[in-house]
N, C-alpha and C positions, 0 to 999 in steps of 0.2 A: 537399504538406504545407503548412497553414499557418503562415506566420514564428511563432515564440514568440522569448519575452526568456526566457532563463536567468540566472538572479542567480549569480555567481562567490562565495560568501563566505569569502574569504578571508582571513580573522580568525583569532589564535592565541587571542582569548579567547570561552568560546561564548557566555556572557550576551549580549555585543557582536553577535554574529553574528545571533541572535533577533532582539533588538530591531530589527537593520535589516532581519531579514526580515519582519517583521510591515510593518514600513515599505514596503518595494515590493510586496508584495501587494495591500494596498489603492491600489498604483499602476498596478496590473495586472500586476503578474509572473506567469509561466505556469510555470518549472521553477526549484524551487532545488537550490543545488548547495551539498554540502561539499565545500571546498576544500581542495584538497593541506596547507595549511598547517595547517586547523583538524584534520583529519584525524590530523596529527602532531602536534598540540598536545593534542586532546581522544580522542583515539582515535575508535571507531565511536560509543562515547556521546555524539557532536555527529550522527552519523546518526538514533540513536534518536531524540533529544531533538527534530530538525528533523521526525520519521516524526509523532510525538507530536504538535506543537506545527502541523504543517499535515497534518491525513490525507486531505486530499482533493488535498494535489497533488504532482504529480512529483520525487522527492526522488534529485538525482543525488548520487556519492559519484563523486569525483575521486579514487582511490585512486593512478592513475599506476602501476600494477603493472608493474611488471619480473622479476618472479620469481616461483613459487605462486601461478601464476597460480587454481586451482582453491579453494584454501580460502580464496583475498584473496575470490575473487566470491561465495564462498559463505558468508563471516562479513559483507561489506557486504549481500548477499541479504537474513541471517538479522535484520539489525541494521536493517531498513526500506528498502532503497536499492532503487528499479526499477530502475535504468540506474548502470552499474560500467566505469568509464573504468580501459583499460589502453592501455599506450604501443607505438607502431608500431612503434618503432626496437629492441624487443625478437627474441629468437627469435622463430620464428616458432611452434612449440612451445605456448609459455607462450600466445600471442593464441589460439590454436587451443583448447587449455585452458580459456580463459576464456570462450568462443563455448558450447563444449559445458556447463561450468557454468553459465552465465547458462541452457541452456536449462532447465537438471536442477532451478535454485533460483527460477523464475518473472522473470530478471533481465535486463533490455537489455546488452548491451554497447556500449559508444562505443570506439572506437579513437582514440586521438591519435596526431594525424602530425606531434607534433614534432621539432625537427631531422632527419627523415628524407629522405635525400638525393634519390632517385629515386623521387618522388612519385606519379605516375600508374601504375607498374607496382605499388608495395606495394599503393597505392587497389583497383587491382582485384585485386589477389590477396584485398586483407581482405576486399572484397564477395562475391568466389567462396566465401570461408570461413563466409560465414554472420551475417556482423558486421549490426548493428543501425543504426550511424550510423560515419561519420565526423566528424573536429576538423581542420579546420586551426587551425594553434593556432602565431601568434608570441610564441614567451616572452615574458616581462616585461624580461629583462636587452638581449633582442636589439630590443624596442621602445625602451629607451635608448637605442640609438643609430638609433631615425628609423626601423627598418622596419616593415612592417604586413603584414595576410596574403591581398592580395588578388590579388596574382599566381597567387599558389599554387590560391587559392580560384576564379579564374577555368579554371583549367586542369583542374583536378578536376570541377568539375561539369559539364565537358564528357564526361567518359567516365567516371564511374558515375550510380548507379540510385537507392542507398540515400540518406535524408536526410543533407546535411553540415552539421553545426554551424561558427561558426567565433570565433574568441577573441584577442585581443590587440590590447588597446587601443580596443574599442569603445567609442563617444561618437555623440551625437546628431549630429553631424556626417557618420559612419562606417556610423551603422547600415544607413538605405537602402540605401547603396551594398554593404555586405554582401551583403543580397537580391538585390540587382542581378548580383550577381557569383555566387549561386546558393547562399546560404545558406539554409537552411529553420530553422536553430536560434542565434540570435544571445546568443552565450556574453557577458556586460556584468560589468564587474568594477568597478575602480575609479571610471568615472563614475557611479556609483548609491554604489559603498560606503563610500568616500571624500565623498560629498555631504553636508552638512547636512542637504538635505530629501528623504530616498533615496524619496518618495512620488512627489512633483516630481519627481525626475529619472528616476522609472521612467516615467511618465506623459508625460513629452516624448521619449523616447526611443520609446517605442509610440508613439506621434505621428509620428513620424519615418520608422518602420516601414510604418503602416499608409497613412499618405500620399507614399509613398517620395519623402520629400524630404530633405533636410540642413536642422538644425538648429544655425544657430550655436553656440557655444559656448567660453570663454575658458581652461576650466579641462580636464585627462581628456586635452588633448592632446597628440601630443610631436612635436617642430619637427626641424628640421635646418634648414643654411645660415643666410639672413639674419635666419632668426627667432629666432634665438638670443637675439641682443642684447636683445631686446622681453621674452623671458625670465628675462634677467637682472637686467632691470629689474626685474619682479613680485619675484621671489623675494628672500629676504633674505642675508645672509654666512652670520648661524647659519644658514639652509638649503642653502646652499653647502657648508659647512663638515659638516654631517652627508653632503649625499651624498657627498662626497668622507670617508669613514671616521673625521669630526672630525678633518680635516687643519687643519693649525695653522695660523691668521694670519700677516699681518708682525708680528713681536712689535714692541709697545710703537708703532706705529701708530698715531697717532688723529689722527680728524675736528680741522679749523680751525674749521669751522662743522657744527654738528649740524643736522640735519632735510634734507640733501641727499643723493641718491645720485648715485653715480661708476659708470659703465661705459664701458670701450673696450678697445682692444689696447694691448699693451704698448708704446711706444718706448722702449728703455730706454739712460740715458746713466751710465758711471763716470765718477766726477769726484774732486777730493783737496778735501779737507776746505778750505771756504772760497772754492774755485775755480769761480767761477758762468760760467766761457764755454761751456763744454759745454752745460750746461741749457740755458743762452739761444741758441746756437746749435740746439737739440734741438726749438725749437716752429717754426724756419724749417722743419726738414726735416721735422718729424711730419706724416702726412696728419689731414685734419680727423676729429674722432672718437677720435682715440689717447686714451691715456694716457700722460704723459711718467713714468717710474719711473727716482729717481735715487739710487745708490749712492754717498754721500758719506763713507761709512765711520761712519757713526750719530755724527758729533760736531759740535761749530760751526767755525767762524760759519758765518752764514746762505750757503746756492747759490740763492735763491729769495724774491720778496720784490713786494711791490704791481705795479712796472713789466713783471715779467716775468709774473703771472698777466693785465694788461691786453691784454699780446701775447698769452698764450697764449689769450686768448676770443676776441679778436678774430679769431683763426687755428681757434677752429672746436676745440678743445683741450680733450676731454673733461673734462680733471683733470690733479693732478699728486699722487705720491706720492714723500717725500724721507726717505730713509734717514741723515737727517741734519738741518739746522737750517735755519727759514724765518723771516721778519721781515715786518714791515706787517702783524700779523693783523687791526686792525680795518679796513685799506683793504677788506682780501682778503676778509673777510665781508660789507663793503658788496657788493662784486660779486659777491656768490652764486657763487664760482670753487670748483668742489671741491678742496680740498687738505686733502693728507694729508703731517702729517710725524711725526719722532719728538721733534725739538727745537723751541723758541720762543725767539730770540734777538733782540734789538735790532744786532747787530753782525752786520757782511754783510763777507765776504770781498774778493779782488779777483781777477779775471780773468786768469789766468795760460796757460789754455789746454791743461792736463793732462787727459788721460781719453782715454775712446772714446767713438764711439756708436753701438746697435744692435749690442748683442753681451750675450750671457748673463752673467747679474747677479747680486746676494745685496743680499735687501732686505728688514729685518728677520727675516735667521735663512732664510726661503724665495729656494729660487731663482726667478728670473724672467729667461726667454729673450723674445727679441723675436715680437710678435704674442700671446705668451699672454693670456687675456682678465685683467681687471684689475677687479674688481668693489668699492668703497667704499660703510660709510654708517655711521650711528653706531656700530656695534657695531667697525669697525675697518677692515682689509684683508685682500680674500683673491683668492690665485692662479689660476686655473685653465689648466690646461697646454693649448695648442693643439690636442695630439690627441686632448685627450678632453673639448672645449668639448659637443661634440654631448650626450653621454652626461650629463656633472653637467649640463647645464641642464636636462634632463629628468627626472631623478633628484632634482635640488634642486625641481621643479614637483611631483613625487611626494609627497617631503617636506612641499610647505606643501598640498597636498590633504590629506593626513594629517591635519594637525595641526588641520584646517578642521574635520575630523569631530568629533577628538577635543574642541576648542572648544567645538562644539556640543554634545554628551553634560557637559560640565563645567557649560556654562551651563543645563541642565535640572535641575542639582542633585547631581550627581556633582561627585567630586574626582578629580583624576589618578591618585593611586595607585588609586583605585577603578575608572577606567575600563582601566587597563595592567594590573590583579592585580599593582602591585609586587611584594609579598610574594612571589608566587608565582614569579616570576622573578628573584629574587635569587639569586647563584651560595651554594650549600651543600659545605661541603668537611670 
């Protein structure tokens, strides 16, 4: 079979979802799909409307069935859909159900295998059963934190027959290698629908495909390890801050100097109101790249002040964030030094030698234990806890792809409630 792009749209509004499909078609798209989400949000009248609005091509319906299995394939059948995706990790019953109604209403069935644990023995039972296609398919949640589905996908097109599609996290990057790894149906979601130019990114991605090669690409991907940090750069706090559930800043936090960002790992030192030996002892032992984070109980005088942000750049000292009060702000701005405090004081404490350092903190209102990433920039301070740096850096990349789109749709001449259906989404009680 030869490769095709299948378009994922996974939109909860259907206007939205059109417009980008008209967009990759003329980029060469081969299958679109309604997405579980549009599915739920527009019911089957986002399958018609897609039957309607493209009748010469392949129109999947992502229903994800779990249950009824017979009237879910036979109301996506009746409502335009050739191909009706039900989930592997069901009965086996219900897939069986849906094999023989897809044949009874003219419909493919796709099987997805996700989260199914023992992968190669389900693959060939579904292919014994009469199945049309297989998915490997890595969630969205489980591509947060760094996986992809090509283990999976290498090990299955070793022993079946039938075409396997495959999904999570494709990017011009991924695509070849999909193929390569024995895809014949390359499921593309976010890099196209998430793009401003989803014509352009359908069109380099068949590129990609048809020349099996990798396509750079900066945006659509998700990192693990040292790539973090270069993520956290791109992304903003409000985008932090959304993927982490609009988790709350350091209260009352603000930039020294605006137009700089801040990222490192936590150091984090307690100190007593005014007692700057800590601190200044805190940038001999931080390794380069830190962030020094200091809880001075949010009052004055100053723990921080021109001499110690000198040491602290000269030492390679990402930034400093003071839960309490700093002095010398116009030296501190000459030196482009990130700091972040709550107070601005002229009067500077004296060195007593009280505290600790490297030990779990409270810094404006949020805890911060040592090594949590440490992200500043105008908008304020935000946390992120070490064990789930992987996950929000990729989630907050999610985020500002999002918002790229929705940019784009505003600057054609939409307004945001127009593009989100406010209205429509407001809670009614």
């Amino acid at each position: 079979m030869k490769p095709i792009i299948q378009i994922a749209l996974d939109f909860v509004e259907l206007k939205r979802a059109i417009k980008l499909a008209h967009e990759t078609v003329k980029g060469g798209a081969d299958w679109i799909e309604a997405g579980t989400p549009l599915i739920k949000s527009e019911g089957l009248d986002a399958v018609r409307a897609l039957r309607k609005e493209f009748p010469h091509h392949t129109i999947v319906a992502d229903m994800k069935t779990a249950d009824a299995g017979r009237i879910e394939v036979e109301i996506a059948a009746k409502s335009g859909a050739d191909i009706v995706c039900v989930l592997g990790g069901v009965s086996d019953s219900t897939i069986k159900e849906c094999i023989e109604a897809g044949r009874n209403y003219g419909a493919k069935i796709m099987v997805d295998l996700l989260e199914v644990k023992d992968l190669e023995k389900k693959a060939k039972q579904i292919e014994n059963w009469g199945a049309d296609y297989l998915c490997i398919h890595t969630p969205i949640d489980a591509q947060m934190k760094g996986k992809d589905p090509f283990n999976a996908l290498r090990k299955i097109s070793k022993v079946i027959t039938i075409p396997i599609a495959v999904a999570g996290g494709i990017n011009s990057e991924t695509a070849s290698k999909a193929v390569e790894s024995g895809a014949s149906i390359i499921i593309v979601g976010g890099a196209i629908t998430k793009s401003e130019n989803a014509k352009e990114a359908t069109q380099i991605i068949k590129k990609s495909i048809q020349n099996k090669k990798s396509i750079k690409t900066v945006l659509y991907k998700r990192v693990v390890g040292s790539e973090i940090k270069n993520v956290f750069y791109k992304v903003s706090t409000s985008n932090i801050s959304d993927a982490l559930h609009r988790e709350n800043p350091c209260r009352d936090i603000r930039p020294i100097l605006e137009g700089i960002k801040m990222v490192g790992k936590a150091f984090t030192v307690r100190t007593y109101p005014g007692d700057w030996a800590k601190p200044v002892e805190a940038i001999d032992k931080a390794d380069k790249g830190d962030v020094i984070v200091i809880d001075a109980g949010g009052v004055t005088p100053a723990v921080w002040g021109e001499l110690a942000s000198w040491s602290a750049k000269q030492k390679g000292i990402a930034g400093v964030v003071i839960d309490g009060a700093i002095r010398d702000v116009p030296e501190i701005k000459k030196l482009k030094f990130p700091a972040f405090a709550k107070i601005v004081t002229p009067q500077a404490g004296e060195p007593k030698g009280f505290g600790e350092i490297g030990i779990p903190i409270e810094v404006g209102g949020v805890k911060v234990s040592p090594s949590d990433w440490i992200v500043g920039d105008d908008d304020g301070v935000i946390v992120i806890p070490q064990a789930k740096a992987t996950e929000i850096a990729n989630r907050a990349m999610d985020v500002l792809e999002r918002e790229n789109r929705v940019r784009k749709e505003i600057k054609e001449g939409s307004t945001l409630s127009k593009v989100t259906e406010l209205l429509r989404w407001e809670k009614n009680r």
